[in-house]
C-alpha positions in Angstrom: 0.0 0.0 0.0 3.1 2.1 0.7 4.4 1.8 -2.4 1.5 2.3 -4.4 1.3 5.8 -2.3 4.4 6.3 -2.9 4.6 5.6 -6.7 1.4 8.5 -7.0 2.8 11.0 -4.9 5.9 11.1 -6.8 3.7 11.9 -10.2 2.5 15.6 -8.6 5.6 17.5 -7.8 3.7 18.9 -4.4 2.7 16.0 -3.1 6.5 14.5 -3.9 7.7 17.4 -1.8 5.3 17.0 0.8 6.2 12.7 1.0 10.0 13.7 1.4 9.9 16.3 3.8 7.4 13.7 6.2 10.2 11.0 5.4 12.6 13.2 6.4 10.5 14.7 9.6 10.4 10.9 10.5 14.0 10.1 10.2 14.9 13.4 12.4 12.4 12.3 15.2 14.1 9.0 15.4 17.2 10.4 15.4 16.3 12.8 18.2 14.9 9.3 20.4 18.5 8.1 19.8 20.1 11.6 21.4 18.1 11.7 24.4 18.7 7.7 24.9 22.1 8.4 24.5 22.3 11.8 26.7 24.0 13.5 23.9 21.9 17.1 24.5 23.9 19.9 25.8 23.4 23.1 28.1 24.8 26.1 27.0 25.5 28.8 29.1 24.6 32.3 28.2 26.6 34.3 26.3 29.9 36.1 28.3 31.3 39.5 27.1 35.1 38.3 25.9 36.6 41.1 28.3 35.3 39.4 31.5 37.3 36.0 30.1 40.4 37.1 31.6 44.0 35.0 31.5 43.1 31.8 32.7 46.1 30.0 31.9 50.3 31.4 32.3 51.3 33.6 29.8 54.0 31.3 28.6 54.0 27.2 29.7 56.2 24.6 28.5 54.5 22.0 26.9 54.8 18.9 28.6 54.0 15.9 26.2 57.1 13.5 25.4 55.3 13.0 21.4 55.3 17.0 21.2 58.2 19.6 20.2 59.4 21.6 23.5 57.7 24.9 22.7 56.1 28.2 24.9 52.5 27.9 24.0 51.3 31.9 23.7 48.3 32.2 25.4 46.8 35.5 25.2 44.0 37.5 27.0 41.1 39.3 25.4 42.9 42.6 26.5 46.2 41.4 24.8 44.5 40.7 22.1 42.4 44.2 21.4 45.1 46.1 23.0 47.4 44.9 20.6 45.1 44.7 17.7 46.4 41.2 17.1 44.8 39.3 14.0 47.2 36.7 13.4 50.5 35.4 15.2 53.4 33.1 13.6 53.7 29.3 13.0 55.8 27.4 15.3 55.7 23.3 14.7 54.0 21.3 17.5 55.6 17.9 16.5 59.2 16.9 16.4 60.4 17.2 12.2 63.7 18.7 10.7 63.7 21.5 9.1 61.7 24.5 9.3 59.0 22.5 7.2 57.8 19.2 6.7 58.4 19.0 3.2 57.3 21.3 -0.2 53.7 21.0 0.0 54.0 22.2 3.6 56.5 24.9 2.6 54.1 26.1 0.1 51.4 27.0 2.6 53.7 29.6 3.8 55.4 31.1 0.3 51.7 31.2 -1.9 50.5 35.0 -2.6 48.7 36.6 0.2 45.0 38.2 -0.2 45.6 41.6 1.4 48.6 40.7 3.5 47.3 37.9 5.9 45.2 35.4 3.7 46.3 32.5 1.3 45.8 32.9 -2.0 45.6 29.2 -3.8 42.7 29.0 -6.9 39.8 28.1 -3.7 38.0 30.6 -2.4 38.7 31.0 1.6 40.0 32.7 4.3 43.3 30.8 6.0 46.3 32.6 7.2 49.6 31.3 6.2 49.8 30.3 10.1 46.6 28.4 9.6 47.0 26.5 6.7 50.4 25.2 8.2 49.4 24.2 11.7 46.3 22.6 9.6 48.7 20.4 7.4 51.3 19.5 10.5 48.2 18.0 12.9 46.7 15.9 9.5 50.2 15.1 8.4 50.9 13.6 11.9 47.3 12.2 12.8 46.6 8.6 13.8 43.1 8.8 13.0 40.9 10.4 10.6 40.5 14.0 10.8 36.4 16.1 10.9 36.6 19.2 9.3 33.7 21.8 10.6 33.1 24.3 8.1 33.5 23.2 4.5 32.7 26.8 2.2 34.2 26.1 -0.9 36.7 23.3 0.3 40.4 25.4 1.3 40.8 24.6 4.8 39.5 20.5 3.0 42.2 20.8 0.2 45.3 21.3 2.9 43.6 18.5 4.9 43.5 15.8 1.4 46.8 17.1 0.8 48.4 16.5 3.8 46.9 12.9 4.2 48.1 12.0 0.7 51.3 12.9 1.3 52.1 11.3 4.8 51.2 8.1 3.2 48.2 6.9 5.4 45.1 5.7 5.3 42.8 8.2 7.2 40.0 9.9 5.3 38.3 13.4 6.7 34.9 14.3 6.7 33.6 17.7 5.6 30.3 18.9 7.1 28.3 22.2 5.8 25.3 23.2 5.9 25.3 25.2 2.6 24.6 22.8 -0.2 25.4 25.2 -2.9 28.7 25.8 -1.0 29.7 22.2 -0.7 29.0 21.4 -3.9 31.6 24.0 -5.6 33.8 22.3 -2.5 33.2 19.1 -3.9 34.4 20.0 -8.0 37.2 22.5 -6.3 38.5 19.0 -4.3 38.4 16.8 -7.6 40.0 19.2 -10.0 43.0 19.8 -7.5 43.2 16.1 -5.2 42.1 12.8 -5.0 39.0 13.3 -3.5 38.5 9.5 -2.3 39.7 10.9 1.1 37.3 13.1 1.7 33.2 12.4 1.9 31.6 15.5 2.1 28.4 16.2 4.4 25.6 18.7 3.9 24.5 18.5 7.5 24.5 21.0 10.9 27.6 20.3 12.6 26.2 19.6 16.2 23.9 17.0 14.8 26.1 15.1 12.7 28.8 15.4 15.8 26.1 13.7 17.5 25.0 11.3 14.9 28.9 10.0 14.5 28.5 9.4 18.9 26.1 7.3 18.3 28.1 5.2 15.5 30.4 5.4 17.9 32.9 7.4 15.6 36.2 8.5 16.3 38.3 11.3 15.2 42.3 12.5 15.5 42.0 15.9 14.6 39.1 18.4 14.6 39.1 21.9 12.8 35.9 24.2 14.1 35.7 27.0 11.4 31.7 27.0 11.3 29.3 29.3 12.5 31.7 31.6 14.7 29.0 32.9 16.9 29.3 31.6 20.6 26.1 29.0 20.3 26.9 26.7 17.5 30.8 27.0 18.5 29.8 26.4 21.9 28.0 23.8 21.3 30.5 21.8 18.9 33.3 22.6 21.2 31.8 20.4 24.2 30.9 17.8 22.0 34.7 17.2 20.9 35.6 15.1 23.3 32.9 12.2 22.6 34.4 12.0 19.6 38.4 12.7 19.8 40.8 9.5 20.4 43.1 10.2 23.2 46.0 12.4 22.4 43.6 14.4 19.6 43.5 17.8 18.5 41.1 20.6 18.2 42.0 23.7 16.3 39.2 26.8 16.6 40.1 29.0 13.6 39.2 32.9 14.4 40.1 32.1 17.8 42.0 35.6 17.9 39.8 37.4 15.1 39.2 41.1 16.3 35.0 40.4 15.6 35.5 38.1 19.1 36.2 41.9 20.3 33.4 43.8 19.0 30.2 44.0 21.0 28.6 44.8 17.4 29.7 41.7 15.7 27.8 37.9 16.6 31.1 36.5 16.6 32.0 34.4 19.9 34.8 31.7 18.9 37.3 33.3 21.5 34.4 33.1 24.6 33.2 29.9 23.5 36.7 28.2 22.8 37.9 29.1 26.6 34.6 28.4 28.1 34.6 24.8 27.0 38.1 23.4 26.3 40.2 25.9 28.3 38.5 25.0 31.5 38.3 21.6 30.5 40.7 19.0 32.9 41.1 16.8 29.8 42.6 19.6 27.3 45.4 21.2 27.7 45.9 24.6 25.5 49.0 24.2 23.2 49.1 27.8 21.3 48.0 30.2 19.1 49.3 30.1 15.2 47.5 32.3 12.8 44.2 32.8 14.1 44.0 29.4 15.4 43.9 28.2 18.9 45.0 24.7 19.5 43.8 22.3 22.4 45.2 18.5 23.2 42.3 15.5 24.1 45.1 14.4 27.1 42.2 12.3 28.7 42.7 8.5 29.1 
């Protein structure tokens, strides 16, 4: 009987319409029965004004990991930061390599014409400082897992990724969530024409829910970049589901962690507030620097 409703409804291009959005209406319901079974909802706290999110961690720390490169991490406050006006600050490796770079794809990251003075310039459309794009590569080149890549656009931040595991030789794949199909799409021929694009699947999704989706398949992830949304709820909210999903000794890198917007009480940006007010103040990361934009945090739990 199904199927005979079915086969009919698809014949009148409203009542098509009307069949897949209750089929899809169905399939979210039973995925929100699975969320509350597996306690996977999330409170988030209200919205903090970045300049009462003082230093919460030394200016300067050694990094303690044996696997790591003995470096200062450079934490900085939201006063340093809108004091100082700083937008972007330089790449220094956090793994153990010779040489200043990993090899000439990495190098390139750091020598390809700048958009202004502080963006990439490569043939995708995106906004990555040289800093970025290098810390980006070094995690993925050195992951032991597969990497989840939070904010596809038009597939830059997705091409360093594909590049990175092709050339370390691995095995690991990275998924790309959106939730701009048009977006993805051009992400999707950009990926092709440029990589192999069998290391990538690419998601048209909202990031919380398909972070809480691959919980309950009981997914697992090395390295996650967060450069969606950038307002304090929906990076809030991915931020504190990380650790569900990171294998121990993971990374998280929050792009526009030091973007000037974090500053301005005009702007919905929040990635700075949101970043310290899950991970910072999390027992089971530990903050290992700013490069670029970015802010980098280390899944040290057991």
């Amino acid at each position: 009987m199904n199927k005979i409703i079915k086969k009919i409804a698809f014949k009148i291009p409203y009542l098509k319409k009307l069949y897949q959005k209750i089929n899809k209406l169905s399939e979210y319901e039973d995925r929100i029965k699975l969320l509350e079974k597996e306690k996977t909802n999330y409170n988030i706290p209200y919205f903090r004004d970045a300049f009462t999110i003082e230093q919460q961690t030394p200016y300067k720390l050694k990094i303690n990991q044996p696997d790591l490169a003995d470096y200062e991490q450079n934490f900085y406050s939201a006063s340093q930061i809108a004091h100082y006006n700083i937008n972007t600050t330089p790449y220094i490796p956090t793994f153990k390599f010779n040489g200043e770079y990993i090899n000439n794809n990495h190098r390139y990251y750091s020598m390809c014409s700048k958009n202004g003075d502080v963006c990439i310039n490569t043939d995708i459309e995106g906004w990555l400082h040289a800093a970025d794009a290098l810390k980006i590569y070094e995690i993925t080149y050195f992951s032991r897992g597969d990497i989840l890549n939070l904010g596809t656009f038009k597939g830059l931040s997705a091409s360093v990724i594909v590049q990175a595991i092709k050339d370390s030789n691995n095995y690991y794949k990275c998924d790309s969530v959106d939730i701009n199909a048009k977006t993805t799409k051009i992400a999707k021929k950009n990926i092709k024409n440029k990589i192999e694009e069998d290391k990538i699947d690419f998601f048209v999704n909202d990031c919380s829910f398909f972070m809480d989706t691959m919980m309950i398949l009981n997914r697992k992830y090395y390295f996650i970049f967060i450069d969606a949304g950038h307002g304090y709820k929906n990076t809030f909210s991915v931020a504190v589901r990380c650790s569900k999903l990171l294998i121990p000794g993971g990374f998280v890198l929050f792009h526009d962690y030091v973007d000037q917007r974090n500053f301005d009480k005009k702007s919905y940006y929040g990635v700075f507030q949101a970043a310290n007010d899950s991970l910072l103040i999390d027992k089971n990361f530990i903050f290992c620097g700013v490069f670029g934009c970015s802010a980098l945090f280390r899944y040290v739990s057991d």
